[in-house]
N, C-alpha and C positions, 0 to 999 in steps of 0.2 A: 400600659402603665409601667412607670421606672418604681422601682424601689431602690433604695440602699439598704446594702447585706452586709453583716462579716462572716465570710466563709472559709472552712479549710475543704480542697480536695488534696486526696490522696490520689493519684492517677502513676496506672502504669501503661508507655504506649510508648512507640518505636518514634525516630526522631526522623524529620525530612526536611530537606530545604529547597529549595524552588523560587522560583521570581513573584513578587507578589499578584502581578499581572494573571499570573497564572494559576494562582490558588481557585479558584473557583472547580477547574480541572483537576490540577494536581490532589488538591484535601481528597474528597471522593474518592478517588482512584488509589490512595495510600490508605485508607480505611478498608476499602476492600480487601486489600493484602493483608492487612492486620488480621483483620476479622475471621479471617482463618489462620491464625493463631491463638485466637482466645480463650480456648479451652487450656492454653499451657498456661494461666495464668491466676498464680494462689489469689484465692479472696476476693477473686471479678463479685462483680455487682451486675454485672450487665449492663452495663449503662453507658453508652459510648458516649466518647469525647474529644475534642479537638483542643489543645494550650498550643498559642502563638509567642512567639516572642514577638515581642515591641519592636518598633524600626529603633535602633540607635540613633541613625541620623537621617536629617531633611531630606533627602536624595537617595536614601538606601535604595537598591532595587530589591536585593532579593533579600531571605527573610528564613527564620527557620520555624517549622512548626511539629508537633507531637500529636498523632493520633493513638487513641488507647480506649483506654475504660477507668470508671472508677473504681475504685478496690475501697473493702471494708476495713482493709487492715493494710499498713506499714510491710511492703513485701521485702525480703531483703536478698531471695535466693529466686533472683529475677531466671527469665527466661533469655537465650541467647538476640543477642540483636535490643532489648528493650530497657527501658529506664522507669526508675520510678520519680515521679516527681511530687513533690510537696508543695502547695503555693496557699498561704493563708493571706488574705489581705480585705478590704474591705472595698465591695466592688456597688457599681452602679448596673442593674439587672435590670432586665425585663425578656419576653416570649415573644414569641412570632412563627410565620411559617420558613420552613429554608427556603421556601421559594420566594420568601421577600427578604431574603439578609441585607441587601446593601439599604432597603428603608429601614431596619432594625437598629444597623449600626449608623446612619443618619438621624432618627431618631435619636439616639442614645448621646450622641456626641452633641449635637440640641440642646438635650435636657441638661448635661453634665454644665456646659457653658452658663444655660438660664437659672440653673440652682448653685450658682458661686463653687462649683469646685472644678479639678483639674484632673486632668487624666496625673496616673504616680510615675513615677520612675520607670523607663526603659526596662528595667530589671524585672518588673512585676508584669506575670504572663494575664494576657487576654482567655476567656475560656469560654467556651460551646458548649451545650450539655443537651443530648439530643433525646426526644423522646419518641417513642414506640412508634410506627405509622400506623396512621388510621382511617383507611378511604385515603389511598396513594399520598395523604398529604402526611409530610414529616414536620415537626414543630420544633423548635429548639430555644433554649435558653442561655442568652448573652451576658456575660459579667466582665466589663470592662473597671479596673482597677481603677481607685479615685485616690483623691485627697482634696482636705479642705483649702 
């Protein structure tokens, strides 16, 4: 089921770039790295996370994206190597398994078209919000940015 949200995250999480082709590999393997950093980081929440940026253009290959965590709070005496990012916008959501993301994000991009809106602006990040595993299966929550 899709909803529309307006949400603020607060995330802090190191930044990578890679070919979109490749993201399936690449994400993964850059959280890993993170994730033994997390303890350096004020006001974790626990809660990992993936913000993508948007293709700018039709043809883009490659792509940058931020793995992190949300934090409870505005960090501002970051850890070396990481950023904090801020991204409030009003997103089209819904849950799934990571093992089904590309029917997640085809769902999602379905619903956006048959309920009259658009994906926003290049500039507004995609985001991931993963939760706990449970019985090997990881679930995660999609918020792709809209407008009417």
């Amino acid at each position: 089921m899709v909803k529309v949200v307006e949400k603020t995250f607060m995330v802090v999480g190191g930044k990578n770039r890679g070919l979109f082709k490749e993201y399936a590999e690449a994400v993964p393997k850059a959280a890993q790295l993170f994730l033994n950093r997390e303890s350096e980081i004020p006001f974790s929440s626990g809660i990992e996370v993936t913000v993508y940026e948007q293709p700018k253009q039709q043809n883009q290959l490659e792509g940058t994206f931020y793995v992190g965590v949300l934090v409870n709070e505005k960090v501002s005496d970051l850890p070396t190597g990481m950023e904090y990012i801020e991204a409030e916008h009003r997103y089209a959501m819904t849950t799934g398994k990571v093992s089904e993301m590309s029917n997640i994000y085809s769902n999602l991009d379905k619903w956006i078209v048959e309920n009259n809106y658009q994906h926003s602006s290049p500039n507004n990040y995609i985001i991931e919000v993963y939760d706990q595993v449970e019985n090997d299966v990881e679930n995660v929550e999609v918020y792709i940015p809209i407008v009417n």
